[in-house]
C-alpha positions in Angstrom: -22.5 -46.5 226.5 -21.2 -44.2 224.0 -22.7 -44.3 220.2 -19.0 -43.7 218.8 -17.7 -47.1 220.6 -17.9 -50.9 219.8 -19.7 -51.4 222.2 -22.6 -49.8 220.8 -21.7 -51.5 217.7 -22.1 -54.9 218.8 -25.3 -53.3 221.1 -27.2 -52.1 218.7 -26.7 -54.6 216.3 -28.0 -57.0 219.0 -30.9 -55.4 219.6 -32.1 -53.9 215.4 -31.7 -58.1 214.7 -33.6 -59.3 217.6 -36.3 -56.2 217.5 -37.1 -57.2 214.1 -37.5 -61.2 214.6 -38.4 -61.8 217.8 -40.2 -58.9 219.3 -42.0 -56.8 216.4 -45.3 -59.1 217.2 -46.6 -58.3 220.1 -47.0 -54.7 222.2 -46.2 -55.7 225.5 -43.4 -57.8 224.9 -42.1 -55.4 222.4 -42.1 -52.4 224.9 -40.6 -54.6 227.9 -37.5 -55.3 225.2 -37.0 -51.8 224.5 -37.5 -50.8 228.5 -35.0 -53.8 229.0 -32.4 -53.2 226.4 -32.2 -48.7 227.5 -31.7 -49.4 231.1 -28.6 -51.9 229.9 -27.9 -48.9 227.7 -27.8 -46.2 230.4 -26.7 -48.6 233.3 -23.8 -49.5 230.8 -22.3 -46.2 232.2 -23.6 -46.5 236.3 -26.4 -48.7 237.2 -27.0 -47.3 240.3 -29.2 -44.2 239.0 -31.5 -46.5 236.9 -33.4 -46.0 240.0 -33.7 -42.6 239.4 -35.1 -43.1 235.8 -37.4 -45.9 237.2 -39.2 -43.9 240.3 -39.4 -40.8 238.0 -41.3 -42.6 235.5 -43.8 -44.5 238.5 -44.4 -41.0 240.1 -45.2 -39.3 236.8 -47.2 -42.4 235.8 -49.0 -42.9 238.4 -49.9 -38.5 239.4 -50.9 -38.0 235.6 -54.1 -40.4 235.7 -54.5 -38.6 239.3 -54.7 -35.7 237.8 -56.3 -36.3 235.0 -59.2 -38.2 237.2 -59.1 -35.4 239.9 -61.6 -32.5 239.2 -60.7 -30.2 242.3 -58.6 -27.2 240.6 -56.6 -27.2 243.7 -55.7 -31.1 244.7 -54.8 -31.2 241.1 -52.2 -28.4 241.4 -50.7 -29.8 244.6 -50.1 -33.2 242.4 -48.6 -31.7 239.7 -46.2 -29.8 242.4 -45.5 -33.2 243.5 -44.2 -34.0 240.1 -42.4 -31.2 239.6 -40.9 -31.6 243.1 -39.5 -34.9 242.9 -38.1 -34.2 239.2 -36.8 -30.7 240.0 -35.4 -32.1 243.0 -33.4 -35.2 241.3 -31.6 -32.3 239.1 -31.1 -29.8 242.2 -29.7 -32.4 243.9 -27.0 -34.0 241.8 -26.5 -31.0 239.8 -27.1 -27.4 241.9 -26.7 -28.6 245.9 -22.7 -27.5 245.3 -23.2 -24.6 243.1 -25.6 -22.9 245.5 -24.0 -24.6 248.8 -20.2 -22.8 247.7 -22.6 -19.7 246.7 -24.5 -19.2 250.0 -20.8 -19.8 251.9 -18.9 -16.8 249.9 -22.2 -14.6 250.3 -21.5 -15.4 254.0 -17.9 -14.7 253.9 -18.5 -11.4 251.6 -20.3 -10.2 254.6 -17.9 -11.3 257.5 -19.7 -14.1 258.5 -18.1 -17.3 258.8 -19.8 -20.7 258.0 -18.9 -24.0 257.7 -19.3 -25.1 254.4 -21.3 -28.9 253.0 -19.8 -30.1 250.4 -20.7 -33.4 248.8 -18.9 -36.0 246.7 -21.7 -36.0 244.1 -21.5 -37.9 240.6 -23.7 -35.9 238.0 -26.1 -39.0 236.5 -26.0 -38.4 232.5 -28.6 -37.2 230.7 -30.4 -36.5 233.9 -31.6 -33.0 232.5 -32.8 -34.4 229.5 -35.3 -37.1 230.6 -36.0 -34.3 233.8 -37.7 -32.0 230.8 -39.5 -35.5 229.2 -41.3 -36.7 232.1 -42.0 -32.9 233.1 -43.8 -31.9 230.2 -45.9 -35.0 230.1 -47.1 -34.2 233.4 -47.5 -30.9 232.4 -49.3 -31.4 229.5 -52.4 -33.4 231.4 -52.3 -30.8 233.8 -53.2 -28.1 231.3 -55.4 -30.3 229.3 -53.5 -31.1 226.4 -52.7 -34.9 227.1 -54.8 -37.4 228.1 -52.7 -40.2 230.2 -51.4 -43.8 229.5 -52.8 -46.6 231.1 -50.0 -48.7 229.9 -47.2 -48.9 232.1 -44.9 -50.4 229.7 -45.5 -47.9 227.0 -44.6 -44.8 229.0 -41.7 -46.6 231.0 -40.4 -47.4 227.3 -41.0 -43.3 226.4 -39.1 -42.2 229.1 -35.9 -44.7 228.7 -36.2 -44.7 224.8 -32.6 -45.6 224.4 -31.4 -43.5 221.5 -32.7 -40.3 223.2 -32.4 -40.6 226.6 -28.6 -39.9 227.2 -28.9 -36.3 225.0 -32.4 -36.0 223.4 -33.9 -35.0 220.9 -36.2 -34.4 224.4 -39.5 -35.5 223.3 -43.6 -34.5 223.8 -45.4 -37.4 224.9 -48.4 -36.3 223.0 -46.0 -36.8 220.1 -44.0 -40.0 221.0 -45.7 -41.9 223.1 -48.6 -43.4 220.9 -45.8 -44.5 218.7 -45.3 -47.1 221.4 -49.1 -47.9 221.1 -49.0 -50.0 217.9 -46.6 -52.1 215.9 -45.0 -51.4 212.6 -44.2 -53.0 209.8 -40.4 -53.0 208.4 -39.8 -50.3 206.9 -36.9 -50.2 204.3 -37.3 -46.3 203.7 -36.7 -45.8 207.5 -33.9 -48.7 207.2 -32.4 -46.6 204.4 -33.2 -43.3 205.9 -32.1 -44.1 209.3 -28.8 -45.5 208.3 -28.0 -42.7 206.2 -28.3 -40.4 209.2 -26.5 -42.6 211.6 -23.6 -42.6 209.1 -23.5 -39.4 208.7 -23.6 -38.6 212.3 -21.1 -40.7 213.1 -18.5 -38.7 210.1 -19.5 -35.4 211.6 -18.3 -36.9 215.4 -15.7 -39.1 214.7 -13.7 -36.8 211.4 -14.6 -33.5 212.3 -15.9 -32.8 216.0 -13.1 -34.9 216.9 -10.3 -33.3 215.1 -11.9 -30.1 216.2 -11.5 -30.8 219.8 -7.7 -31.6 219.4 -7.0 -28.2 218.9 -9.1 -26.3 221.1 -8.5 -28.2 223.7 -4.9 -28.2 223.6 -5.3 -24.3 223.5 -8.1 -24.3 226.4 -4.9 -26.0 228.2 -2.2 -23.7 227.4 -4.2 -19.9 228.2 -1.7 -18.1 228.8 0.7 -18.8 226.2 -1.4 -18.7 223.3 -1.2 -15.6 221.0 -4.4 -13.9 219.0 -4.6 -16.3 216.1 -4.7 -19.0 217.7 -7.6 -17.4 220.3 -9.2 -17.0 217.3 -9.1 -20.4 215.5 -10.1 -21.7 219.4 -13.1 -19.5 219.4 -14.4 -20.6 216.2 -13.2 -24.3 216.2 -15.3 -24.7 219.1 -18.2 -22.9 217.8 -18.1 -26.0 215.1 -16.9 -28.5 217.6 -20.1 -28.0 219.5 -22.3 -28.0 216.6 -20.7 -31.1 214.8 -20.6 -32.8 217.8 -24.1 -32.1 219.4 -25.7 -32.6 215.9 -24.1 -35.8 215.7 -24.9 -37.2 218.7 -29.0 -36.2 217.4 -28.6 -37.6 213.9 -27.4 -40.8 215.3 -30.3 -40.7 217.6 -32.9 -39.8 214.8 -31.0 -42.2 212.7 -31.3 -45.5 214.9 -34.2 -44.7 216.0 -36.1 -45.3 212.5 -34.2 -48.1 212.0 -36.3 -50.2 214.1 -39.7 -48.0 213.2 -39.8 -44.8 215.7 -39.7 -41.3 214.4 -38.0 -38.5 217.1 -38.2 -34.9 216.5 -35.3 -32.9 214.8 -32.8 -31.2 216.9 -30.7 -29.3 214.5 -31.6 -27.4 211.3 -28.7 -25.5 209.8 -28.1 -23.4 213.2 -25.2 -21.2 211.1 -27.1 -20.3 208.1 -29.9 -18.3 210.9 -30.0 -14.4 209.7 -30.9 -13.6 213.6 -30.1 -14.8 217.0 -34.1 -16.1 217.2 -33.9 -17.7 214.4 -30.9 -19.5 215.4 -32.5 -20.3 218.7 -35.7 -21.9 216.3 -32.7 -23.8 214.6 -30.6 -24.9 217.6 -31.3 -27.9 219.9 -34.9 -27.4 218.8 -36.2 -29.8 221.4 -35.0 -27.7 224.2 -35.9 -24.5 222.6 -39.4 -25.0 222.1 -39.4 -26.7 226.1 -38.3 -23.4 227.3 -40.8 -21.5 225.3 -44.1 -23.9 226.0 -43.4 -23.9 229.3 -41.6 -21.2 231.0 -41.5 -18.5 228.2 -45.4 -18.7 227.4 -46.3 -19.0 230.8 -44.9 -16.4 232.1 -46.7 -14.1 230.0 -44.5 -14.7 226.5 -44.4 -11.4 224.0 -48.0 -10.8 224.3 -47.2 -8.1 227.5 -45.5 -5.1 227.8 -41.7 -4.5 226.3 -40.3 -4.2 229.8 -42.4 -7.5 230.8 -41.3 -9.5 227.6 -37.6 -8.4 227.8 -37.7 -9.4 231.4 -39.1 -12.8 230.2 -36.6 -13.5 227.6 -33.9 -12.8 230.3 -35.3 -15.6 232.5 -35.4 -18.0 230.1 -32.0 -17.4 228.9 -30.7 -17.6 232.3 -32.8 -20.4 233.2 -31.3 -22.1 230.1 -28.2 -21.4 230.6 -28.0 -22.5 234.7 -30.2 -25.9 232.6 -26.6 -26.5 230.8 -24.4 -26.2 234.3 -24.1 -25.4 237.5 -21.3 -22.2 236.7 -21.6 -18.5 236.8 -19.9 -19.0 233.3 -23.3 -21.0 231.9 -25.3 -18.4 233.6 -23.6 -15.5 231.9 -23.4 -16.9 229.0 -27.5 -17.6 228.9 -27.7 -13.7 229.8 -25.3 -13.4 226.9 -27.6 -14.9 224.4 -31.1 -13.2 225.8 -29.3 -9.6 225.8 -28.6 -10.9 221.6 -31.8 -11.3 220.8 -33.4 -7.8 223.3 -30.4 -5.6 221.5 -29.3 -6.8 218.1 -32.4 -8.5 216.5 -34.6 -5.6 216.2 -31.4 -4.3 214.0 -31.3 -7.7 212.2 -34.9 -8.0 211.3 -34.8 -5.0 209.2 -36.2 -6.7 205.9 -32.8 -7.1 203.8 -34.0 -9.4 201.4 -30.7 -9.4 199.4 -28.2 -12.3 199.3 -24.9 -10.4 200.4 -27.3 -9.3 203.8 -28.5 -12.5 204.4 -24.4 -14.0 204.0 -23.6 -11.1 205.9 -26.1 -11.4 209.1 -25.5 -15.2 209.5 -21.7 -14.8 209.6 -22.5 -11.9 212.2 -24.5 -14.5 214.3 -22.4 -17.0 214.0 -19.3 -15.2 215.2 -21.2 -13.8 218.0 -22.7 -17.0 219.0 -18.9 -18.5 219.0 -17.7 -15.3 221.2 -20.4 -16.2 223.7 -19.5 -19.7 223.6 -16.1 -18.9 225.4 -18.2 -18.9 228.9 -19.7 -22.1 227.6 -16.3 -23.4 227.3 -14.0 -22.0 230.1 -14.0 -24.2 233.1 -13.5 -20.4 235.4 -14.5 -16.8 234.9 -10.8 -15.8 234.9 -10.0 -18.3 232.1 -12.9 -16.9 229.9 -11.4 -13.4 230.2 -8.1 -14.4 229.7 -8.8 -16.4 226.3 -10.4 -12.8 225.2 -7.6 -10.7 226.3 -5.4 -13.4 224.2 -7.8 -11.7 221.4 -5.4 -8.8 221.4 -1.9 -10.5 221.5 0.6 -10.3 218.7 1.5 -13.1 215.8 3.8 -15.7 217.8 3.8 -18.1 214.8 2.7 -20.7 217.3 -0.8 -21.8 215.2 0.5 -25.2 214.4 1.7 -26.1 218.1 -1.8 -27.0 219.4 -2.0 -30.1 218.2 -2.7 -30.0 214.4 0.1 -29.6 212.3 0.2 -27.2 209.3 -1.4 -30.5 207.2 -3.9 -31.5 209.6 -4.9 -27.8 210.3 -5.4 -27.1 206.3 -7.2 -30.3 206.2 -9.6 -29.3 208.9 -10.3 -25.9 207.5 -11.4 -28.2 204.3 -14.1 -30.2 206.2 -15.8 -27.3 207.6 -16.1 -25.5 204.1 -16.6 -28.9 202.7 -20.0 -29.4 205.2 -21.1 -25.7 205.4 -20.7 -25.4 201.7 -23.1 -29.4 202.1 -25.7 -27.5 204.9 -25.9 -24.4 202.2 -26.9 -26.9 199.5 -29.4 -28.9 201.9 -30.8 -25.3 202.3 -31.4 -24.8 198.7 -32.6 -28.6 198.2 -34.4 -29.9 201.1 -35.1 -33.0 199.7 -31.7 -34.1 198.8 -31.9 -36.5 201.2 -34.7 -38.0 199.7 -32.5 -38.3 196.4 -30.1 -40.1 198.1 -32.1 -42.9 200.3 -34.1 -43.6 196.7 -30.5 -43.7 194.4 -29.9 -47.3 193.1 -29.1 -49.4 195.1 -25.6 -49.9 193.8 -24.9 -46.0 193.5 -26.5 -45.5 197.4 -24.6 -48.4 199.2 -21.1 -47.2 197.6 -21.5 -43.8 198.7 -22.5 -45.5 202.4 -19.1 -47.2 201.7 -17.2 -44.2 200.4 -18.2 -42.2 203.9 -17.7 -45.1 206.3 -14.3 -45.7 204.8 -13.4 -41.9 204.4 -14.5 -41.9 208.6 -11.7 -45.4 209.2 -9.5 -43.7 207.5 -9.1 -39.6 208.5 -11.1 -40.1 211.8 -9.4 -38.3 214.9 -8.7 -41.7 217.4 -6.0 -42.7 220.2 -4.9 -41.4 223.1 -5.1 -38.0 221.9 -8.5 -37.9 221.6 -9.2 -37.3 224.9 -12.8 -35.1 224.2 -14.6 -38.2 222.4 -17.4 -38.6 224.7 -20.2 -36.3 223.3 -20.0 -32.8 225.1 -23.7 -32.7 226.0 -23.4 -36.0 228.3 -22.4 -33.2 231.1 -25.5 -31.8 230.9 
């Protein structure tokens, strides 16, 4: 079920009216609702790998009070490599066995050999990678002595199939989220307020810019080897902001309906573009999946308190590692390598201390626009296309800009949202609790802005048949 649809409209209407009257009273039936109400969320889309979700979250239940009650260092390894085992191999499964199957079978025929090759018809299940990573660091997390278990199934079956998460994240720590399933809460009409203001907002960055955005780079994604160097470009950089609007959307919403009916998730996005390095933008970007990589694969394997050779070697793993997380390409993988080889080579130049404003203005727009080069592998469906769309870097002026599906009008206007919302993130920057300002503005005043926007996004939001990108881009994943 898609948060930009009516169906989730009528959904989650549904379920904030019924949370609230009928089952805000008592634990247990409060938590079966919510278990009940995100599996018709996510089987909405396939019911078939609910069962996924649901022996994920038995096996994880059930190994992390084993191994939390098991005192032999080595039988509580082997249970936690039973988790990871039955996780990891869920996501191998559906998302690698091709990638490495077609792999092995040109390293074969690279070196003469000849091999019959297995492929399978296999449907990726959304947000598979996300609640992988949940249930992973929860057993994780026991293992290592941070986490004592739940011995309330319903609880950590509703923490794993939270349903404003669980498609795209935020992806969160059960030491965090879980004991919010622990207790009731009151109605809270500053979470009501807050909540709806984020959802709203979410929804304008999707549906009037992300959306808009996607018309033109995917019309130029489409037409390669046509295009000229402006419109390369504009494709680059739209999609650099396509990806952000539309990824950060897809969170606030989550954040957003998630306090409306009294849970708090993590934030995912804070200002990404305004990051005067590339770690900085990595501390900014999809923090959720940041800080996984770092607790547990960075820091494990040895983090930056080693050698230079050993901690350049374990940035490059993670960024791989991350980047082979977002697909199962050579393209994801390269541009992960991409990304690590940004913050090994350029931030030791970036960190210089440049504490005037014009270097600060100067090094984001430098990350940015490298982030948004990389972001061609991310985008490219082949290795060739990727190369091409750069080597259309270098072609002359066609005067073909407004043939990609934005007329001169539409393509001004566009240009004017993404000032209009950098110029809002720059402020939010300066004013962190502008937010704040708004959620507590008269009533009057704060409902006609909620107005203003919703009727601003019904009437210059990208819809029809045109709009054929309007499922979130991280639902791959």
């Amino acid at each position: 079920m898609e948060f930009n649809s009516i169906d989730f409209g009528i959904f989650f209407t549904i379920v904030f009216i019924s949370y609230w009257i009928l089952f805000n009273k008592n634990i247990k039936q409060r938590n079966i609702f919510l278990i009940l109400i995100s599996y018709l969320f996510y089987g909405w889309w396939d019911w078939r790998f609910l069962s996924l979700i649901i022996i994920s979250s038995f096996i994880d239940f059930i190994i992390g009070n084993k191994i939390y009650e098991e005192t032999d260092k080595t039988k509580k390894k082997r249970l936690l490599l039973i988790s990871l085992s039955v996780n990891l191999g869920f996501l191998g499964f559906f998302k690698y066995f091709n990638f490495f199957i077609g792999n092995f079978v040109e390293a074969f025929s690279f070196l003469g050999l000849e091999t019959d090759s297995i492929y399978l018809n296999i449907i990726l299940p959304v947000g598979i990678s996300f609640y992988t990573f949940q249930t992973l660091s929860y057993t994780i997390d026991i293992y290592n002595k941070k986490f004592e278990p739940t011995k309330d199934l319903s609880a950590f079956f509703a923490f794993v199939s939270f349903f404003p998460q669980l498609v795209a994240g935020p992806i969160e720590r059960a030491k965090n989220f879980l004991p919010q399933f622990y207790e009731l809460r009151p109605i809270s009409y500053d979470l009501i307020r807050s909540g709806l203001l984020l959802m709203t907002l979410g929804f304008f960055k999707k549906i009037v810019i992300a959306d808009r955005l996607s018309l033109f780079v995917n019309s130029a994604y489409s037409d390669l080897q046509n295009i000229d160097g402006v419109v390369a470009i504009f494709a680059i950089i739209f999609f650099a902001f396509q990806l952000y609007f539309d990824f950060s959307a897809y969170s606030d919403i989550a954040i957003g309906s998630a306090r409306t009916i009294g849970f708090k998730l993590s934030k995912n996005f804070n200002s990404p573009y305004l990051s005067s390095s590339f770690s900085k933008f990595w501390n900014r970007w999809h923090i959720s999946l940041s800080s996984w990589f770092k607790d547990y694969l960075y820091i494990p394997l040895g983090g930056n308190r080693a050698s230079s050779i050993k901690v350049t070697q374990n940035i490059l793993v993670v960024f791989i590692v991350s980047g082979l997380w977002h697909g199962a390409s050579w393209n994801f993988i390269i541009w992960g390598l991409i990304n690590g080889l940004f913050i090994i080579l350029l931030d030791p130049i970036l960190n210089k201390r440049h504490n005037e404003l014009y270097s600060k203005i100067s090094k984001a727009i430098f990350v940015s626009l490298a982030w948004a080069l990389s972001l061609v592998f991310f985008r490219s469906q082949t290795f060739y296309d990727a190369f091409t769309m750069f080597e259309n870097l270098f072609k002359g002026n066609k005067n073909i800009l407004y043939n990609y599906s934005l007329n001169s009008i539409e393509f001004i206007f566009t240009i004017g949202l993404l000032i209009f919302y950098m110029l809002f993130e720059i402020l939010v920057e300066v004013y962190p609790n502008i937010y704040k300002l708004i959620i507590n503005m008269h009533f009057l005043i704060r409902w006609s802005l909620y107005l203003s926007i919703i009727s601003f996004i019904i009437l210059c939001g990208s819809y029809g048949l045109d709009v054929d990108d309007s499922n979130f881009i991280y639902f791959q994943f």
